[in-house]
N, CA, C and O atoms as CSV, one atom per row, in Angstrom:
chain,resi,resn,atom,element,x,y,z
A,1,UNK,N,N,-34.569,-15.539,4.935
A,1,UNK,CA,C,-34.058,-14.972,6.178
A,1,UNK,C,C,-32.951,-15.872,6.702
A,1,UNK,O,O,-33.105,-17.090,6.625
A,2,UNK,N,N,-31.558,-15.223,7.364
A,2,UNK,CA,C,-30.600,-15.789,8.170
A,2,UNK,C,C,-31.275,-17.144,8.907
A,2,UNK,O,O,-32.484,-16.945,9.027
A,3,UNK,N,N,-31.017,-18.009,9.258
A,3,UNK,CA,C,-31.548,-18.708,9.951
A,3,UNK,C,C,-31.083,-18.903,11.607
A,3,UNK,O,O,-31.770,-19.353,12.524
A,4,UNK,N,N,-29.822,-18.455,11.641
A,4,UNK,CA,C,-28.855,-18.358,12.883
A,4,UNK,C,C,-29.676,-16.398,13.770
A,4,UNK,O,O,-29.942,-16.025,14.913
A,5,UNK,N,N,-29.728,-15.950,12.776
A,5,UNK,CA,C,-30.353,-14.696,13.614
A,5,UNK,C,C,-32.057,-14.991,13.489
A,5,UNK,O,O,-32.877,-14.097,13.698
A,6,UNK,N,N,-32.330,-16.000,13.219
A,6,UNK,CA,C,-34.045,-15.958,13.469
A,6,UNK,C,C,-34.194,-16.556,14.404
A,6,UNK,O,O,-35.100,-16.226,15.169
A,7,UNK,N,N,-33.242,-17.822,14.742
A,7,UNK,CA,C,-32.957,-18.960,15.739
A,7,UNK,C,C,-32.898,-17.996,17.457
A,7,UNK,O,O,-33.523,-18.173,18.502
A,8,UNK,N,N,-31.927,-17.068,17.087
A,8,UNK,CA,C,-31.241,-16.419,18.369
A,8,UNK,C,C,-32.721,-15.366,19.019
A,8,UNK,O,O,-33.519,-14.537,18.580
A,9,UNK,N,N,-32.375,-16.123,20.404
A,9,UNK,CA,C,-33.596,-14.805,20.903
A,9,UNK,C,C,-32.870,-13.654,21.748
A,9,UNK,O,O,-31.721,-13.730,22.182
A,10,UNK,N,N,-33.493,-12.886,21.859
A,10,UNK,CA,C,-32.963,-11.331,22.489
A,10,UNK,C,C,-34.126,-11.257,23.638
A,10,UNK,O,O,-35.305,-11.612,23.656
A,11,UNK,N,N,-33.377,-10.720,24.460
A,11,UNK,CA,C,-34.156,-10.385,25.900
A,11,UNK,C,C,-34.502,-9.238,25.702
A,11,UNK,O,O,-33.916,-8.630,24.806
A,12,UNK,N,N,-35.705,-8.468,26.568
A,12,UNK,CA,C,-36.480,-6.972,26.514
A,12,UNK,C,C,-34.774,-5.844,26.045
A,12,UNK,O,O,-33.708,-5.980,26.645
A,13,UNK,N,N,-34.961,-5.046,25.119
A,13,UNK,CA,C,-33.738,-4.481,25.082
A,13,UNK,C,C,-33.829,-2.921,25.959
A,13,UNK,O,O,-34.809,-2.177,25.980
A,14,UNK,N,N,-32.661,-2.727,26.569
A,14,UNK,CA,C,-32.573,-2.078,27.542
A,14,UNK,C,C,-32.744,-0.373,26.865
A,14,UNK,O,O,-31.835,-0.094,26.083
A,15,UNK,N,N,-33.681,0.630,27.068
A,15,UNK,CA,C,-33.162,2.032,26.400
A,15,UNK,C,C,-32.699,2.992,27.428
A,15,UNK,O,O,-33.591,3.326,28.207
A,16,UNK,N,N,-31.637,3.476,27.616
A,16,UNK,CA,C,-31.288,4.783,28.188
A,16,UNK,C,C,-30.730,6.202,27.080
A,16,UNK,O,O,-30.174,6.117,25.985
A,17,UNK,N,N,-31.146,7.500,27.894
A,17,UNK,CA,C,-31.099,8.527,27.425
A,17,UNK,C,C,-29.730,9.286,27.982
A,17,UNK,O,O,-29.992,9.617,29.138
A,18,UNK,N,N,-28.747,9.588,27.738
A,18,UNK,CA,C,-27.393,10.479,27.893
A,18,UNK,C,C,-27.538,11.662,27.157
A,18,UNK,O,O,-28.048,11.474,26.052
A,19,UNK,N,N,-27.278,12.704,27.397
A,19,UNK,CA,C,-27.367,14.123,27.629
A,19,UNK,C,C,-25.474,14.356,27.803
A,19,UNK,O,O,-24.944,14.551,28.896
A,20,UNK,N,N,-24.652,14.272,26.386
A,20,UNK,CA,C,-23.417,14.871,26.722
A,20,UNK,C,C,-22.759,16.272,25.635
A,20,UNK,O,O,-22.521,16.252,24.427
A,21,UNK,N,N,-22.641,17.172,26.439
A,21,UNK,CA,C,-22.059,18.130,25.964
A,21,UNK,C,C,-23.278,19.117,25.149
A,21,UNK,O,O,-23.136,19.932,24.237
A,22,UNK,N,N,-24.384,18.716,25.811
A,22,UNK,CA,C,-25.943,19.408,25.273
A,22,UNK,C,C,-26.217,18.640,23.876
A,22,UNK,O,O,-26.578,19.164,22.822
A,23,UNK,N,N,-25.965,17.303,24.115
A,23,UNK,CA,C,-26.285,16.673,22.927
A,23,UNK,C,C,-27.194,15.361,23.625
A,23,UNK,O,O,-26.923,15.008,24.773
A,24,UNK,N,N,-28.139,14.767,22.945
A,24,UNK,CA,C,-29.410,13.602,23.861
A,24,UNK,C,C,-28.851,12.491,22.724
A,24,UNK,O,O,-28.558,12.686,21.544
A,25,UNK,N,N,-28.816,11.378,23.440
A,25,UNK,CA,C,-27.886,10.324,22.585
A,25,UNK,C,C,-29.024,8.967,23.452
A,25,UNK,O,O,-28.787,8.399,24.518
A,26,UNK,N,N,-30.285,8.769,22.499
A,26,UNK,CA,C,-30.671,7.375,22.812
A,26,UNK,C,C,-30.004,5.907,22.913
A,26,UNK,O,O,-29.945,5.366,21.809
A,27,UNK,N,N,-29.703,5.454,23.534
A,27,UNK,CA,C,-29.120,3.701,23.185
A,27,UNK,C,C,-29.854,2.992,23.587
A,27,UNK,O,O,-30.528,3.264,24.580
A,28,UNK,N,N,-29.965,1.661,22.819
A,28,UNK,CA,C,-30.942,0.802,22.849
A,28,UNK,C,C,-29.873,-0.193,22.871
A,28,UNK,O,O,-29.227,-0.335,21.832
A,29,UNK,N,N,-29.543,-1.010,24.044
A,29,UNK,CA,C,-29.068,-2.408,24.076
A,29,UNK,C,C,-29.776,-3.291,24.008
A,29,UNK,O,O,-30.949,-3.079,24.317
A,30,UNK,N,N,-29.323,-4.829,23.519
A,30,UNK,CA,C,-30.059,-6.115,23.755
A,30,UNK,C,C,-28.783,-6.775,23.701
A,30,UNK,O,O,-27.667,-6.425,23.318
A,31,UNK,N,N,-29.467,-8.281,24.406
A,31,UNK,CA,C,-28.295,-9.431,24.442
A,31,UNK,C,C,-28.855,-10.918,24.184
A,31,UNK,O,O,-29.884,-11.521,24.489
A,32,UNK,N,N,-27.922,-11.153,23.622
A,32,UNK,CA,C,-28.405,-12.404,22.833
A,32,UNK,C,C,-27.939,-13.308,23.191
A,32,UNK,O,O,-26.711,-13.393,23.198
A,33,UNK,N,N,-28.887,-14.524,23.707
A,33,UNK,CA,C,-28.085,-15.852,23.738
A,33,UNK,C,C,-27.210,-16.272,22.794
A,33,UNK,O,O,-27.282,-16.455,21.579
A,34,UNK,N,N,-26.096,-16.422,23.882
A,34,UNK,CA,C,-24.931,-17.358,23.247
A,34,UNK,C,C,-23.535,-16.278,22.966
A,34,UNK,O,O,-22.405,-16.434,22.503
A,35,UNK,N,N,-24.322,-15.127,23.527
A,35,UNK,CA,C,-23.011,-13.896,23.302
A,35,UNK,C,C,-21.744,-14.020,24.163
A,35,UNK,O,O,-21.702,-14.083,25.391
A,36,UNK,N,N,-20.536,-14.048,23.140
A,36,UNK,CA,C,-19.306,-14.635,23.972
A,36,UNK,C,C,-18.341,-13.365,24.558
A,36,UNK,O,O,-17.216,-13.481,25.044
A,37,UNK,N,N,-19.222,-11.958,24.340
A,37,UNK,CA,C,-18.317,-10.910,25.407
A,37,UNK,C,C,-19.299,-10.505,25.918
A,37,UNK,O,O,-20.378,-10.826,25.420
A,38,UNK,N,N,-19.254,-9.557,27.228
A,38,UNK,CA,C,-19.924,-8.439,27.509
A,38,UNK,C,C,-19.773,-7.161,27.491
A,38,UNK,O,O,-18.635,-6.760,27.734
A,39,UNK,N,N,-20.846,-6.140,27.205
A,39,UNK,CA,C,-20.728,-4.908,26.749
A,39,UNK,C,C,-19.208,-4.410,27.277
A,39,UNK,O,O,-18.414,-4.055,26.406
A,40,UNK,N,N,-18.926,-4.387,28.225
A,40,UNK,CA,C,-17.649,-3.395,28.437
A,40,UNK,C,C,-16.385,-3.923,27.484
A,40,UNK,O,O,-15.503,-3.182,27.050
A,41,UNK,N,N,-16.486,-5.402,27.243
A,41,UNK,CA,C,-15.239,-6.053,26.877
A,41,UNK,C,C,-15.626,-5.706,24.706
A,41,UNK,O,O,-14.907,-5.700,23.707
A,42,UNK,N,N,-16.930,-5.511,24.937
A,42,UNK,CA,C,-17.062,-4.763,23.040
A,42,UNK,C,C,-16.580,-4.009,23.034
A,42,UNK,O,O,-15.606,-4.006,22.282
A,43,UNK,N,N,-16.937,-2.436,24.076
A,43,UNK,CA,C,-16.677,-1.303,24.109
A,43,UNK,C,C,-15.241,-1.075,23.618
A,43,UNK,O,O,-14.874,-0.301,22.734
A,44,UNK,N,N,-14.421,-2.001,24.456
A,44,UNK,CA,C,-13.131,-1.780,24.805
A,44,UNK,C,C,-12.681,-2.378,23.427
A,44,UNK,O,O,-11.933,-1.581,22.861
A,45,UNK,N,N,-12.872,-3.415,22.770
A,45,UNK,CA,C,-12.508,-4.098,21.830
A,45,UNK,C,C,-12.378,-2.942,20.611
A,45,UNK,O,O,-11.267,-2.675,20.153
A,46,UNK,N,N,-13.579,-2.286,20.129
A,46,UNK,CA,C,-14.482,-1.219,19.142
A,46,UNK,C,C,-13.320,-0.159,18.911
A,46,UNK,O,O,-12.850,0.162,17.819
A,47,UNK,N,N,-12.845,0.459,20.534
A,47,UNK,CA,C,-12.273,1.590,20.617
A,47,UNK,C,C,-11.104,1.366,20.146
A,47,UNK,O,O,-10.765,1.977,19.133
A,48,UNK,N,N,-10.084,0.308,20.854
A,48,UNK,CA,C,-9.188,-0.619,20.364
A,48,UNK,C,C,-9.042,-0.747,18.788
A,48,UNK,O,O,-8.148,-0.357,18.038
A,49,UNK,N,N,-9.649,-1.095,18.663
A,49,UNK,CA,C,-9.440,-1.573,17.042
A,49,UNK,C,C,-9.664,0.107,16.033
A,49,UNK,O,O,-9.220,0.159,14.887
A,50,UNK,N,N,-10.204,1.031,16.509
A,50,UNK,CA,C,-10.377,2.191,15.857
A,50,UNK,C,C,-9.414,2.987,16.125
A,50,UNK,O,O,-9.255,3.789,15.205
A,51,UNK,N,N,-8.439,3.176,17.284
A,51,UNK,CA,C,-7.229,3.679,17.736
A,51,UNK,C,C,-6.214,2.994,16.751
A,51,UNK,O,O,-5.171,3.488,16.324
A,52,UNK,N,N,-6.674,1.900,16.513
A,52,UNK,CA,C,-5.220,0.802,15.697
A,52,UNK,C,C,-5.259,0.965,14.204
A,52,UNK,O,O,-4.373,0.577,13.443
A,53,UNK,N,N,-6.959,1.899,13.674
A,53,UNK,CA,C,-7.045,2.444,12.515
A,53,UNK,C,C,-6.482,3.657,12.337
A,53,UNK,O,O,-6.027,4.027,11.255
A,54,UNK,N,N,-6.481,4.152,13.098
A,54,UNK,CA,C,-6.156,5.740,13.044
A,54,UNK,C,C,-4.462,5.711,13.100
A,54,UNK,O,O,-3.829,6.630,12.579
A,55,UNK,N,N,-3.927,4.828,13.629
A,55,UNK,CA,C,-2.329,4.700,14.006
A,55,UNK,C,C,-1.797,4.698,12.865
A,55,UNK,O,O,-0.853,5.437,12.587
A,56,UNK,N,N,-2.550,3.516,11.695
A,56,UNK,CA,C,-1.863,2.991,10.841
A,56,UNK,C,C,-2.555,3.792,9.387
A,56,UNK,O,O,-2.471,3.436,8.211
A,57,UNK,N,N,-3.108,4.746,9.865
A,57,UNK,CA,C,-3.324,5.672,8.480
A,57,UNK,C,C,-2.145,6.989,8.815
A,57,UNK,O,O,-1.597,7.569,7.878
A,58,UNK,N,N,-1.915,7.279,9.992
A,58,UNK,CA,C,-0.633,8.196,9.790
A,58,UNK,C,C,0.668,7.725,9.659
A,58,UNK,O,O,1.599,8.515,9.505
């Protein structure tokens, strides 16, 4: 086993249920000590970088 992800602990992980466009979309967050963004600044990063895929395939 990893020894850096056995090391790291995770707090209770958070579940919410979204309901978009008549579709139910579970998410299950957790956060881990020592994490150097927070969720909005991933989000934004994720989308970012998948917009910059899509640019450079047309």
């Amino acid at each position: 086993m990893n020894s850096t992800v056995s090391n790291q602990k995770e707090a209770a992980p958070v579940v919410r249920k979204y309901e978009i466009g008549g579709v139910l979309y579970i998410v299950k967050a957790t956060v881990k000590d020592g994490a150097t963004e927070n969720a909005v600044a991933k989000i934004h990063r994720l989308i970012q970088n998948d917009l910059s895929k899509q640019a450079n395939q047309n």
